[in-house]
Rosetta silent file (secondary structure, phi, psi, omega in degrees, C-alpha in Angstrom):
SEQUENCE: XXXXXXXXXXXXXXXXXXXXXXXXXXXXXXXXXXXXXXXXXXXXXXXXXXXXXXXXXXXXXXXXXXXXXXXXXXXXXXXXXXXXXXXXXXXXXXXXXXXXXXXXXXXXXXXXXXXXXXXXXXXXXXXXXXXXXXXXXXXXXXXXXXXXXXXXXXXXXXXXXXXXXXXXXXXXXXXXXXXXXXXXXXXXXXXXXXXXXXXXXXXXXXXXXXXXXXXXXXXXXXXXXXXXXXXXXXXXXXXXXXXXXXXXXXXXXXXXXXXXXXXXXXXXXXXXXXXXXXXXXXXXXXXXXXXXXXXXXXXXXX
SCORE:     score description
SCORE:     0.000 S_00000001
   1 L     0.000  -35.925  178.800    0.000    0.000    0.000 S_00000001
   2 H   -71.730  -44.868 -159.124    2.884    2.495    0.680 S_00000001
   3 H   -81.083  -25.940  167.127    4.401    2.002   -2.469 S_00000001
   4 H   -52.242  -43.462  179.417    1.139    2.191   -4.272 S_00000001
   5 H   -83.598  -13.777 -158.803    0.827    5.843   -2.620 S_00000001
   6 H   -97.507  -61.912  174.740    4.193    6.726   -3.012 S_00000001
   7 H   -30.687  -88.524 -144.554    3.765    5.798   -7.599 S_00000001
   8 H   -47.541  -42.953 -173.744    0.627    7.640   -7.297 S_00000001
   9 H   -61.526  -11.065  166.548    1.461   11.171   -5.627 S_00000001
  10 H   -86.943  -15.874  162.943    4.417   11.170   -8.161 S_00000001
  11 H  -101.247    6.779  155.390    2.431   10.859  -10.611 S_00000001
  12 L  -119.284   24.514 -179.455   -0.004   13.411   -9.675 S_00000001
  13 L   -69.955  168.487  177.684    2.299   15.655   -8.117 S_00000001
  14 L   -67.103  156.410 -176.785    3.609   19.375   -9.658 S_00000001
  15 L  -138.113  164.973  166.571    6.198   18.649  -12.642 S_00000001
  16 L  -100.834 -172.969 -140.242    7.822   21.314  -14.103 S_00000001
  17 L   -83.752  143.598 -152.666    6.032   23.355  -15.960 S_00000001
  18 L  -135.286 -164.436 -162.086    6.635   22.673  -20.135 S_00000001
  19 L  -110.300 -165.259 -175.015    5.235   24.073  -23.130 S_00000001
  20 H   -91.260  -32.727 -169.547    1.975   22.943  -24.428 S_00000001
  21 H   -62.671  -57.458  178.376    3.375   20.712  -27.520 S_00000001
  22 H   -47.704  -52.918 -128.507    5.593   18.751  -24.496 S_00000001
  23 H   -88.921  -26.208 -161.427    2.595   18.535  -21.947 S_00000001
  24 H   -76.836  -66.418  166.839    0.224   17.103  -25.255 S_00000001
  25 H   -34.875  -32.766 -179.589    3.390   14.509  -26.086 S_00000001
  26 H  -103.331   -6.142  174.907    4.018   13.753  -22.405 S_00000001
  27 H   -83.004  -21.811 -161.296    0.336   13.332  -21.423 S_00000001
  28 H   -89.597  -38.138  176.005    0.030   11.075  -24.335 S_00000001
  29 H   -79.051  -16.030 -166.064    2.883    8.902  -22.834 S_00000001
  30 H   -98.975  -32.966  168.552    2.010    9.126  -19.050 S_00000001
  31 H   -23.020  -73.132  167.023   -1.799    8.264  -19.754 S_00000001
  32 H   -17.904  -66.734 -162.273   -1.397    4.637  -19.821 S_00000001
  33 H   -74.690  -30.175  160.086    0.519    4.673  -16.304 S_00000001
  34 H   -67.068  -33.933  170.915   -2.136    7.120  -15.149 S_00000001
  35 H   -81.034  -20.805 -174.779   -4.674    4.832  -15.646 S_00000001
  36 H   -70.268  -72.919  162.954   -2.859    1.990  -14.393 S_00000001
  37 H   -11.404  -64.034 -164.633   -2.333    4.189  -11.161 S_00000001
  38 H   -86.398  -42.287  145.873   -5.683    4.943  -10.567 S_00000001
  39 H   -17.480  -55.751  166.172   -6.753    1.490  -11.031 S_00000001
  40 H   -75.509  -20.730  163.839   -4.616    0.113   -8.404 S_00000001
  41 H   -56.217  -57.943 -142.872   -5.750    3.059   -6.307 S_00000001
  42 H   -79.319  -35.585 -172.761   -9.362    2.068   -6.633 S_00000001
  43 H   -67.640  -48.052 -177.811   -8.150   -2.023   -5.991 S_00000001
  44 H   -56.506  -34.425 -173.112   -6.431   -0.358   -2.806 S_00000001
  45 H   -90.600   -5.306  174.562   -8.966    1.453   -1.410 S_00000001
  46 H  -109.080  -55.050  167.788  -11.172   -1.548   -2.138 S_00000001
  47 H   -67.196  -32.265  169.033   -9.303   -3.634   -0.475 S_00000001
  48 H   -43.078  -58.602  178.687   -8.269   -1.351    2.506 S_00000001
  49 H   -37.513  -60.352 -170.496  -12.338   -1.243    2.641 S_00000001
  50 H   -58.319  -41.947  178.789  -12.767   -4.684    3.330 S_00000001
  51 H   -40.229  -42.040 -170.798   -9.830   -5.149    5.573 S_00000001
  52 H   -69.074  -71.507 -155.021  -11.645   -2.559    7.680 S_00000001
  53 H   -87.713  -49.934  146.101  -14.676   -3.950    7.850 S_00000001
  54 H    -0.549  -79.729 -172.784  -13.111   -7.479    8.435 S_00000001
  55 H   -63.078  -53.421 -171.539  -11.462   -5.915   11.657 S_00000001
  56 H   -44.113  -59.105 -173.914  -14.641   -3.992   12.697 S_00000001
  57 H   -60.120  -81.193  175.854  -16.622   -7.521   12.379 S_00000001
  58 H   -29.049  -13.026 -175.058  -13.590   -9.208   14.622 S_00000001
  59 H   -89.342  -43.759  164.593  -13.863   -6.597   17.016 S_00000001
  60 H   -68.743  -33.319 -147.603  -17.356   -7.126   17.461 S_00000001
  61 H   -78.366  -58.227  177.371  -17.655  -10.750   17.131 S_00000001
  62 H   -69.801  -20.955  178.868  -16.478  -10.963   21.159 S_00000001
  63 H   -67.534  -65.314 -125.338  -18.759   -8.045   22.763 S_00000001
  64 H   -63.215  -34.035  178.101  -21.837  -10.070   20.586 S_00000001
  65 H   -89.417  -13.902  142.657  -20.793  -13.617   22.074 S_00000001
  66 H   -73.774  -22.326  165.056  -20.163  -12.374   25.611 S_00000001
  67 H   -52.725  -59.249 -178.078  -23.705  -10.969   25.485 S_00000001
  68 H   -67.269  -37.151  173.812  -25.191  -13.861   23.920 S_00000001
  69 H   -86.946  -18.957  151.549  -23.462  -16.061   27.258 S_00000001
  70 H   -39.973  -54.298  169.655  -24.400  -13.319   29.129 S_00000001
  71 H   -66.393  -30.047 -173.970  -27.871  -14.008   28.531 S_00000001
  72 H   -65.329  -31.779 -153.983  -27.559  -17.732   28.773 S_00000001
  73 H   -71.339  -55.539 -171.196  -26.058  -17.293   32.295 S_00000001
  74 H   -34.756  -47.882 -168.688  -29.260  -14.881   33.229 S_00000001
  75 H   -62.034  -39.390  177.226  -31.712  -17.857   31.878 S_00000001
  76 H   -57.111  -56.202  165.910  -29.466  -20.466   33.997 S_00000001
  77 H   -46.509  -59.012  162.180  -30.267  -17.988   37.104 S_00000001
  78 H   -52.720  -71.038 -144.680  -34.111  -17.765   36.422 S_00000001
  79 H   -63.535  -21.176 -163.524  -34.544  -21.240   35.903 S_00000001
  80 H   -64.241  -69.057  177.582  -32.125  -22.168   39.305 S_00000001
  81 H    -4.283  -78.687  169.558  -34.830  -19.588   40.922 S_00000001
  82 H   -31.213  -40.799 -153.807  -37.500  -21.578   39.906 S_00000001
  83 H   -96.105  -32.571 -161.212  -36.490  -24.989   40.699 S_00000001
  84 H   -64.161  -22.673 -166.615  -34.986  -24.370   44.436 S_00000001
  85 L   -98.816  -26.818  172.947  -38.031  -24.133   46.314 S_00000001
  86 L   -75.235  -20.722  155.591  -39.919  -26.846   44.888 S_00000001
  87 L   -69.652   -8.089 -178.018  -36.552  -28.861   45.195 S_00000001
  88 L  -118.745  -11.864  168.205  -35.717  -27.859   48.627 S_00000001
  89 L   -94.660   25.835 -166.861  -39.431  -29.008   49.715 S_00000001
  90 L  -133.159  156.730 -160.154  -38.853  -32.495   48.281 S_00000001
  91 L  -119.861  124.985  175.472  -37.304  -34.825   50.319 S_00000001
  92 L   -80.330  150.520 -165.169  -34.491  -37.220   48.302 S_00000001
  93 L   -67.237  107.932  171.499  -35.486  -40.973   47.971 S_00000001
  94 L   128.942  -30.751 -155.312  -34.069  -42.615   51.169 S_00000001
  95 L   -96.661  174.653 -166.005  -33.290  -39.882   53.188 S_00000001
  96 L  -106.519  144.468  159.484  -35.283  -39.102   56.600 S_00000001
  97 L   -53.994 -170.487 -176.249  -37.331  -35.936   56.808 S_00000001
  98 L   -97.871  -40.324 -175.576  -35.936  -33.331   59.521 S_00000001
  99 L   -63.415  -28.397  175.039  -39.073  -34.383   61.416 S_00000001
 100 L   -68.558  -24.698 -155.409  -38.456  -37.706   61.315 S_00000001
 101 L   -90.548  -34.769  174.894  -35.133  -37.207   62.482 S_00000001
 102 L   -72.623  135.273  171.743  -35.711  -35.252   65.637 S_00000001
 103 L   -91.561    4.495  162.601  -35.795  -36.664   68.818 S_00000001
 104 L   -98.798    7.108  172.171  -37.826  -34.176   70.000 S_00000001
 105 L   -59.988  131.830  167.289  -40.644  -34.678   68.019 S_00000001
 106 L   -41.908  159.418  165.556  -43.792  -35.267   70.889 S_00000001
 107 L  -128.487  125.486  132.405  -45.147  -38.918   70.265 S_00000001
 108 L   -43.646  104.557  150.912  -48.677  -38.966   70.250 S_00000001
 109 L   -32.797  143.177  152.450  -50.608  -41.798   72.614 S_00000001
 110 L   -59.081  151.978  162.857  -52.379  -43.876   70.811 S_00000001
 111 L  -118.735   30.619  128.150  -56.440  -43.551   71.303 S_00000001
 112 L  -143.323   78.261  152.877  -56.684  -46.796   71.405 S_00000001
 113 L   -94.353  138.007  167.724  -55.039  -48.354   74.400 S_00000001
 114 L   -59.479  113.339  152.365  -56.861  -50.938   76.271 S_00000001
 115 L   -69.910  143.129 -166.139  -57.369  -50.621   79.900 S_00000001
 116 L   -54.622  -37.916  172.440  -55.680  -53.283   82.023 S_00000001
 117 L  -105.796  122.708  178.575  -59.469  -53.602   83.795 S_00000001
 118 L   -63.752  171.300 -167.511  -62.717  -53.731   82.667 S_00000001
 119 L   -84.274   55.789 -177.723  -64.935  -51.351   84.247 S_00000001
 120 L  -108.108  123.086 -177.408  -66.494  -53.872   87.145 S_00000001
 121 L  -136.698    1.262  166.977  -68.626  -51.869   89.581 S_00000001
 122 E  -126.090  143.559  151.875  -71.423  -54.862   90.685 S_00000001
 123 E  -154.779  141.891  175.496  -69.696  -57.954   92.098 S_00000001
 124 E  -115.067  108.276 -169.291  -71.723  -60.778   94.014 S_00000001
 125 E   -76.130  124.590  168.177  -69.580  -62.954   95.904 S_00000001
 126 L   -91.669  168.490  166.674  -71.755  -66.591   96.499 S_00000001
 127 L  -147.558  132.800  177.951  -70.488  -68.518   99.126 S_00000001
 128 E   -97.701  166.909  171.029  -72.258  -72.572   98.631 S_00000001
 129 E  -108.724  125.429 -151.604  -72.579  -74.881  101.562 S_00000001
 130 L    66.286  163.022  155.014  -69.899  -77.559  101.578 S_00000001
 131 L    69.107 -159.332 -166.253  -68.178  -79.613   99.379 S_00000001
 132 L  -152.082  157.706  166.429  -66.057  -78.491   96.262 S_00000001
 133 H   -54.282  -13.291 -171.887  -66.111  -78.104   92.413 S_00000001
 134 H   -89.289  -59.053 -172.510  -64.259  -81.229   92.016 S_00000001
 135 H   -38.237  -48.618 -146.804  -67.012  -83.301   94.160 S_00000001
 136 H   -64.584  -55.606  152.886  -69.653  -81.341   91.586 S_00000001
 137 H   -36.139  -20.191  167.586  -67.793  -82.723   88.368 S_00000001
 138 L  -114.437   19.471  174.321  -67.795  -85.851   89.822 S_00000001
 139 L  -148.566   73.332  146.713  -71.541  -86.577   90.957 S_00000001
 140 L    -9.165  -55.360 -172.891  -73.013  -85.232   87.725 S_00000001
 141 L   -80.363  -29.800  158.829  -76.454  -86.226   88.975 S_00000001
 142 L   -67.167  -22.625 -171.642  -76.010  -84.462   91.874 S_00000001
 143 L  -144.725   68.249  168.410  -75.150  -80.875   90.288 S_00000001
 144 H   -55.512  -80.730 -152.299  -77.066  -81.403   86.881 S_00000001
 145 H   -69.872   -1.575  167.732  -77.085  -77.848   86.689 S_00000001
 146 H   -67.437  -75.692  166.612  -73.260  -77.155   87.476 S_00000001
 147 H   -30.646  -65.558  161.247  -72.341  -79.667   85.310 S_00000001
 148 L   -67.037  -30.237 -147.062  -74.905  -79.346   82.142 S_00000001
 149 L  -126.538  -79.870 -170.686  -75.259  -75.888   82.035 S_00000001
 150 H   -54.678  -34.146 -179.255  -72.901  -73.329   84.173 S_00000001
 151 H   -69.328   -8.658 -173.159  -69.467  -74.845   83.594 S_00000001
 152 H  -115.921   25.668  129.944  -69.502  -74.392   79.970 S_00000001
 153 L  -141.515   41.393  159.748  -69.829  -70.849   80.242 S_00000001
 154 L  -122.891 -175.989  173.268  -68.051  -69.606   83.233 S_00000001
 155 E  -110.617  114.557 -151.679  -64.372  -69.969   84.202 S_00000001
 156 E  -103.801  143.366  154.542  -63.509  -72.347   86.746 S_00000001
 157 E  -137.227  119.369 -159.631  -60.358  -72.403   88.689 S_00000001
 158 L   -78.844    6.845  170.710  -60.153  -75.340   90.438 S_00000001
 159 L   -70.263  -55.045 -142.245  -56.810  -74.456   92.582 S_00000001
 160 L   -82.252  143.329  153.454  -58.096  -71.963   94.336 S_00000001
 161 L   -79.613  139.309  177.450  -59.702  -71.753   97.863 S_00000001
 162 L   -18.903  -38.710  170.034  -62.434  -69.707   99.276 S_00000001
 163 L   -98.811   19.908  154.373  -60.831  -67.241  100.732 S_00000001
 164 L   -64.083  -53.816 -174.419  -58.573  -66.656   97.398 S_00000001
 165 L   -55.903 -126.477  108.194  -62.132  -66.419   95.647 S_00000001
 166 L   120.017  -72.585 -120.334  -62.926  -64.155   98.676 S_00000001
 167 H   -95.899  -41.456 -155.735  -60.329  -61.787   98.407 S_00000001
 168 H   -57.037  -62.753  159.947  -60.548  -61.428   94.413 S_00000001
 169 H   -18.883  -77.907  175.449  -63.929  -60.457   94.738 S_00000001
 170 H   -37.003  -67.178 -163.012  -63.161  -57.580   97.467 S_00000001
 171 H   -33.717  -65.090 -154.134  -60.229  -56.371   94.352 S_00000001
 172 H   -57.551  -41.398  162.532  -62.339  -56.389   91.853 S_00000001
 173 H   -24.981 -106.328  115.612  -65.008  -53.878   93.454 S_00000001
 174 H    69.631  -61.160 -134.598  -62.068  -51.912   94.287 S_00000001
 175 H   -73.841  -53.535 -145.407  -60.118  -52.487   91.073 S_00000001
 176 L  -131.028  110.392  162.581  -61.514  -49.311   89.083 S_00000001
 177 L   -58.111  127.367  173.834  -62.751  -45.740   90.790 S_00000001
 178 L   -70.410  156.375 -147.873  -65.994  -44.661   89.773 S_00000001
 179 L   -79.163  143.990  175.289  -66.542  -41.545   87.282 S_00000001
 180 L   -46.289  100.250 -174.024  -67.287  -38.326   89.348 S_00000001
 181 L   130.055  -17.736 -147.076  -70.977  -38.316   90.101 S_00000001
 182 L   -96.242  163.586  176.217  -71.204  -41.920   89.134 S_00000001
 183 L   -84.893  171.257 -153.535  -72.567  -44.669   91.493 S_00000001
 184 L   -76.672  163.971  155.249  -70.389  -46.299   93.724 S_00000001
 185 L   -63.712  131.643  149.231  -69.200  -50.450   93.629 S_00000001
 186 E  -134.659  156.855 -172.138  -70.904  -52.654   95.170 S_00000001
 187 E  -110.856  114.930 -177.597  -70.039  -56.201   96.769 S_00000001
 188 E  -109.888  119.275 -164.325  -73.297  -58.012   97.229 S_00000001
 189 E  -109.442  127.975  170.577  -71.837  -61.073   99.659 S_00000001
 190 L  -112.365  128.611  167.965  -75.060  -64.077   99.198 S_00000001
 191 L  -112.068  109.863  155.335  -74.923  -67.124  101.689 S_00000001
 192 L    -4.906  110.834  177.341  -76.446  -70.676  101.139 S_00000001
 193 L   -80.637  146.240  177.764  -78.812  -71.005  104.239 S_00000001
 194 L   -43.247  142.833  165.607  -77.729  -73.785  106.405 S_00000001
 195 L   -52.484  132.853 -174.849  -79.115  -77.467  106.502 S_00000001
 196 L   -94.089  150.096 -172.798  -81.743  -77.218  108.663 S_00000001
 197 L   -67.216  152.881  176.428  -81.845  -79.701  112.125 S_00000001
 198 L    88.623 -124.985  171.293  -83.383  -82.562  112.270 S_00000001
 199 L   -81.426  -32.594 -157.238  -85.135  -85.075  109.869 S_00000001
 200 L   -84.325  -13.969 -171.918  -85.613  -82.205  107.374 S_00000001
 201 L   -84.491   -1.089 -170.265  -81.542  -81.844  107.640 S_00000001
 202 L  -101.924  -22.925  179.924  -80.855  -85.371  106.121 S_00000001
 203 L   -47.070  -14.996 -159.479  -82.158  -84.060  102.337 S_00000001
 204 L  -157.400   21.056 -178.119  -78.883  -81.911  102.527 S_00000001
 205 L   -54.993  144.923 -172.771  -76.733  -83.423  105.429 S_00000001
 206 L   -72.100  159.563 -177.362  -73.107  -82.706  104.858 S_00000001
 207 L    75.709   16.810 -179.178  -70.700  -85.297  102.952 S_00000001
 208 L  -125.382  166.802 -162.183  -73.687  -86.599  100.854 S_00000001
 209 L   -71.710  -63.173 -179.626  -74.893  -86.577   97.197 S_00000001
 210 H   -34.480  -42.450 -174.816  -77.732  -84.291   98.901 S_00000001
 211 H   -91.459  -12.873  147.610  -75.878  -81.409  100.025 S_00000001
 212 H   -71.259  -21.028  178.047  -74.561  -81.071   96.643 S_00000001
 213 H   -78.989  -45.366  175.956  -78.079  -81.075   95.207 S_00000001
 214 H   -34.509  -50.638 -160.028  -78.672  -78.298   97.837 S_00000001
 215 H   -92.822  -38.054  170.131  -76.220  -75.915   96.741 S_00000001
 216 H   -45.100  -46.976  175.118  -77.033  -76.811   93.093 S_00000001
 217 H   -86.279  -13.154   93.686  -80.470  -75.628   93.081 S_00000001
 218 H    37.123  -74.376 -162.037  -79.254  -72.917   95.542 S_00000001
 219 H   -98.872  -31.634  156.064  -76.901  -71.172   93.022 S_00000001
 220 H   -31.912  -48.432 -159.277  -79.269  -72.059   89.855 S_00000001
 221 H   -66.357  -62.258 -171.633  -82.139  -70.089   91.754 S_00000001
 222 H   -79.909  -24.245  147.761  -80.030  -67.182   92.593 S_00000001
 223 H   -48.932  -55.642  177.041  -77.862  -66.771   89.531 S_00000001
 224 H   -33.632  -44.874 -171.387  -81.273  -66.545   87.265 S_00000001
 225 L   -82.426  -23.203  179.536  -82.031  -63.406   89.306 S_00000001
 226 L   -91.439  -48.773 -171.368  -78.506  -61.801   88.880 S_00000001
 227 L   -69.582    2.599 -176.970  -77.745  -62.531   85.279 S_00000001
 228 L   -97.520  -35.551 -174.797  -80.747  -60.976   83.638 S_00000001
 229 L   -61.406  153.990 -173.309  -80.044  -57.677   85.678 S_00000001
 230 H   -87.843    2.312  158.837  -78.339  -54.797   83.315 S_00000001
 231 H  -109.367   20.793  146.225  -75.548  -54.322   85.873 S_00000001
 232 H   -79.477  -22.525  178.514  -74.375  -57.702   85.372 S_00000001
 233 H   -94.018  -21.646 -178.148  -73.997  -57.257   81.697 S_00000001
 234 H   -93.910  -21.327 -171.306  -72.602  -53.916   81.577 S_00000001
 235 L  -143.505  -27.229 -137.544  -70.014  -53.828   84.521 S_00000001
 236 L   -82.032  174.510 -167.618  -70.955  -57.010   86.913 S_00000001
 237 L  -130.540   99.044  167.874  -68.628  -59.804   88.464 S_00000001
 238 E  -120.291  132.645 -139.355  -69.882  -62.951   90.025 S_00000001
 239 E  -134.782  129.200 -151.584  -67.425  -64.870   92.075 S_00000001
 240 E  -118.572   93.784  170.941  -68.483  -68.475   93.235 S_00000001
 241 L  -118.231  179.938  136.576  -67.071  -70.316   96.255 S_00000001
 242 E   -73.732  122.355  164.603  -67.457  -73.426   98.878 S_00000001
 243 E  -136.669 -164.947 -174.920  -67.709  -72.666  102.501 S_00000001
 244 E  -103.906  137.924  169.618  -68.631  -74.035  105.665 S_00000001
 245 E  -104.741  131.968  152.973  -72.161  -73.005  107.182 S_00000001
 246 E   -93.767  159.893 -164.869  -73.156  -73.306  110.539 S_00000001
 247 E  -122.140  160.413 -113.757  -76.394  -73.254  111.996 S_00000001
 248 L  -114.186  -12.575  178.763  -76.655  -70.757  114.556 S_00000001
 249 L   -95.933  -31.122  166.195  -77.375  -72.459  117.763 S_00000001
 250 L   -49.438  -58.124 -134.601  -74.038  -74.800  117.154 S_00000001
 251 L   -86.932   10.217 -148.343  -72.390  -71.878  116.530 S_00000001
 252 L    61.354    2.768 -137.957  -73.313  -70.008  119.483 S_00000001
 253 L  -105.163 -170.178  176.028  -74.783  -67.343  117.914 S_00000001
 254 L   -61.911  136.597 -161.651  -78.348  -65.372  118.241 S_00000001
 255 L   -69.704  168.338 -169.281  -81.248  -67.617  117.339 S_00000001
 256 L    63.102  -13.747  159.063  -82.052  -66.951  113.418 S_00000001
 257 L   -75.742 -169.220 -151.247  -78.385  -66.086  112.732 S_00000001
 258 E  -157.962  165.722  168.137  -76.135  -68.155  110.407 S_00000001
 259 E  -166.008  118.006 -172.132  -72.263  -68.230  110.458 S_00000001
 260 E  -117.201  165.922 -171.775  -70.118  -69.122  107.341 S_00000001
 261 E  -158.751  112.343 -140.091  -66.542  -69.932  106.952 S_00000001
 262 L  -102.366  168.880 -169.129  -64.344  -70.258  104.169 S_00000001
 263 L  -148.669  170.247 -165.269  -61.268  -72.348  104.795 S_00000001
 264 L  -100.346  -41.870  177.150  -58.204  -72.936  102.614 S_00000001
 265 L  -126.049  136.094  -21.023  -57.996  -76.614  102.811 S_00000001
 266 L   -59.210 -178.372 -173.629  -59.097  -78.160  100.748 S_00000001
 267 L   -91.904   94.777  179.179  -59.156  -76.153   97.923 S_00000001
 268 L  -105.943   27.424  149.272  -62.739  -75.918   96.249 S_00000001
 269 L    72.658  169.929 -167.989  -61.703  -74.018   93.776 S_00000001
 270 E  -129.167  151.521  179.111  -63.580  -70.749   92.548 S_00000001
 271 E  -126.825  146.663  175.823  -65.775  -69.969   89.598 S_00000001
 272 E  -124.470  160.474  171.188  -66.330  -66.951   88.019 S_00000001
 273 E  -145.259  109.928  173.829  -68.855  -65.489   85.848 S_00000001
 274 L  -162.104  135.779 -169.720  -68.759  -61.910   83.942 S_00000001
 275 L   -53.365    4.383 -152.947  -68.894  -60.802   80.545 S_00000001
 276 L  -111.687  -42.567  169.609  -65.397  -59.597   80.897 S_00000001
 277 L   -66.855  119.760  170.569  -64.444  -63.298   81.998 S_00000001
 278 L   -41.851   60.451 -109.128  -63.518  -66.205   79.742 S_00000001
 279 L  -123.907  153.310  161.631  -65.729  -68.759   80.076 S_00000001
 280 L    86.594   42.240  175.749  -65.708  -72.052   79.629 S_00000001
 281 E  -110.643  178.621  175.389  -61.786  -71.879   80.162 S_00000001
 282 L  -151.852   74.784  173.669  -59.777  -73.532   83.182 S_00000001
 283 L   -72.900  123.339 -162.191  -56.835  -71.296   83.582 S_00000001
 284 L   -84.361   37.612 -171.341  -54.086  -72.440   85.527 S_00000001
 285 L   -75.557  128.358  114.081  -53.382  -68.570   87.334 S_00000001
 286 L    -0.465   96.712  150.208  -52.271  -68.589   90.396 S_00000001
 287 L   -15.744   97.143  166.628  -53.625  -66.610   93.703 S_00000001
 288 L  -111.457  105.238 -167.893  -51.326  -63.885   94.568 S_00000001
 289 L   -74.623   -3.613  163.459  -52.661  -63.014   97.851 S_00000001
 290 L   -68.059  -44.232  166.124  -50.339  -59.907   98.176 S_00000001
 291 L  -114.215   96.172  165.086  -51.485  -58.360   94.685 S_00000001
 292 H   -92.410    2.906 -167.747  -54.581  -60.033   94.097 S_00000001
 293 H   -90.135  -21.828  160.171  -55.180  -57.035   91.619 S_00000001
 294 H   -41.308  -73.516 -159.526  -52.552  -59.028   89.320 S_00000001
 295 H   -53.646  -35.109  173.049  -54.335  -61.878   89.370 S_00000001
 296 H   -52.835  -53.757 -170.172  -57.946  -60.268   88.499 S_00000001
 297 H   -49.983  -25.803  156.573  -55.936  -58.724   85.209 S_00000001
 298 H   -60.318  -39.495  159.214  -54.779  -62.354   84.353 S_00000001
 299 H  -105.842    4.244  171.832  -58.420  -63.038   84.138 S_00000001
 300 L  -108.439  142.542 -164.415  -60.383  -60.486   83.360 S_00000001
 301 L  -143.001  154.556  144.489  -60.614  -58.971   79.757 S_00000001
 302 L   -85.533    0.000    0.000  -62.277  -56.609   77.301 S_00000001
């Protein structure tokens, strides 16, 4: 390009000055070379154009593609925006919530745990005269209705002695406080009246087939009258022993009194009856005369 400028300004530069005949003769030779000149001007300046605009576009070409990642990065920002909060409420597959995690989250109680006790507020204690559950199973004909009927839906436990039966009874009243306002427990204690003296005394004399018949129609009569009532079905207890009865002039006592007496040995085992109670089981529980309120919980259910 410099020498190209350097040709042309000598050839359009001052010359010195000649006559008119020279200038027609030297115009006529320098034409050619003038045109030639300005030709290669016009290629120069045409190329010089382009060069230029070449460099212009490079110059630009890095602000437009930082712009254009300029913009991407903005869209990359929105969209993060978007995503974090519904992503920061989602819990990843596996992992424990924060709630889960704490050991101070409260545990609810359940609302529905079982109480250890039913709700027994009537209990009727029986006390029969003589003999044992074992005798009754084993003179059928004597305690038809022990036998046929009541053993196969109450729960007999044939360990226990009278005053175990006795005691359970007293618990079980006991067992549960009544709701403020509500009425109170009661222990209804019913006694077998004594074999009466004399000839009318041998129908039911003790150690005979008789005095088992006695107590058998005894406790049929008076169970009919308890088990129909509605606080035997909704809260009652009825608790079934053997004791001894005396008749009131042996015993010293005021004429028309009675005196019963439960003894330990033997064992005439105790029967129960309540809706709460298993029946027509023979559970092998234990007395525990220190906690007898164990022992009710071992047999009593909801």
């Amino acid at each position: 390009m410099l020498a190209v400028g350097m040709a042309m300004g000598a050839a359009i530069g001052p010359t010195p000055e000649s006559s008119l005949a020279g200038d027609a003769g030297s115009l006529a030779k320098s034409l050619p070379l003038l045109l030639a000149t300005a030709a290669g001007r016009a290629q120069a300046q045409a190329a010089l154009a382009k060069a230029t605009a070449a460099a212009a576009n490079a110059n630009a070409a890095p602000g437009a593609s930082t712009t254009a990642a300029h913009k991407r990065r903005k869209r990359r920002r929105r969209h993060a925006t978007a995503v974090a909060p519904a992503s920061s409420a989602t819990t990843p597959s596996g992992a424990e919530s924060p709630a889960e995690t704490s050991p101070s989250t409260p545990t609810r109680p359940s609302a529905t745990v079982k109480k250890k006790l039913p709700a027994v507020s009537s209990v009727w204690l029986i006390e029969l005269a003589g003999g044992t559950f074992t005798q009754a199973l084993a003179q059928p004909s004597a305690a038809p209705y022990m036998d046929g009927q009541l053993l196969q839906g109450a729960t007999l436990l044939s360990g226990w002695s009278a005053p175990a039966g006795s005691a359970l009874a007293s618990e079980a009243v006991l067992a549960e406080p009544p709701p403020p306002g509500g009425a109170p427990p009661l222990l209804h204690s019913i006694v077998q009246p004594p074999c009466p003296e004399g000839a009318a005394g041998t129908t039911c004399a003790p150690e005979t087939p008789g005095q088992l018949t006695a107590a058998d129609e005894f406790l049929k009569a008076t169970l009919a009258q308890i088990l129909t009532t509605a606080a035997y079905r909704e809260h009652g207890l009825v608790v079934v022993t053997f004791s001894t009865v005396a008749i009131a002039s042996q015993a010293g006592l005021p004429a028309g009194a009675s005196s019963t007496t439960l003894t330990s040995q033997p064992a005439g085992g105790v029967l129960l009856l309540s809706p709460f109670a298993r029946p027509g089981s023979r559970p092998s529980t234990a007395f525990n005369a220190t906690s007898p309120r164990q022992s009710l919980e071992a047999l009593l259910h909801r």
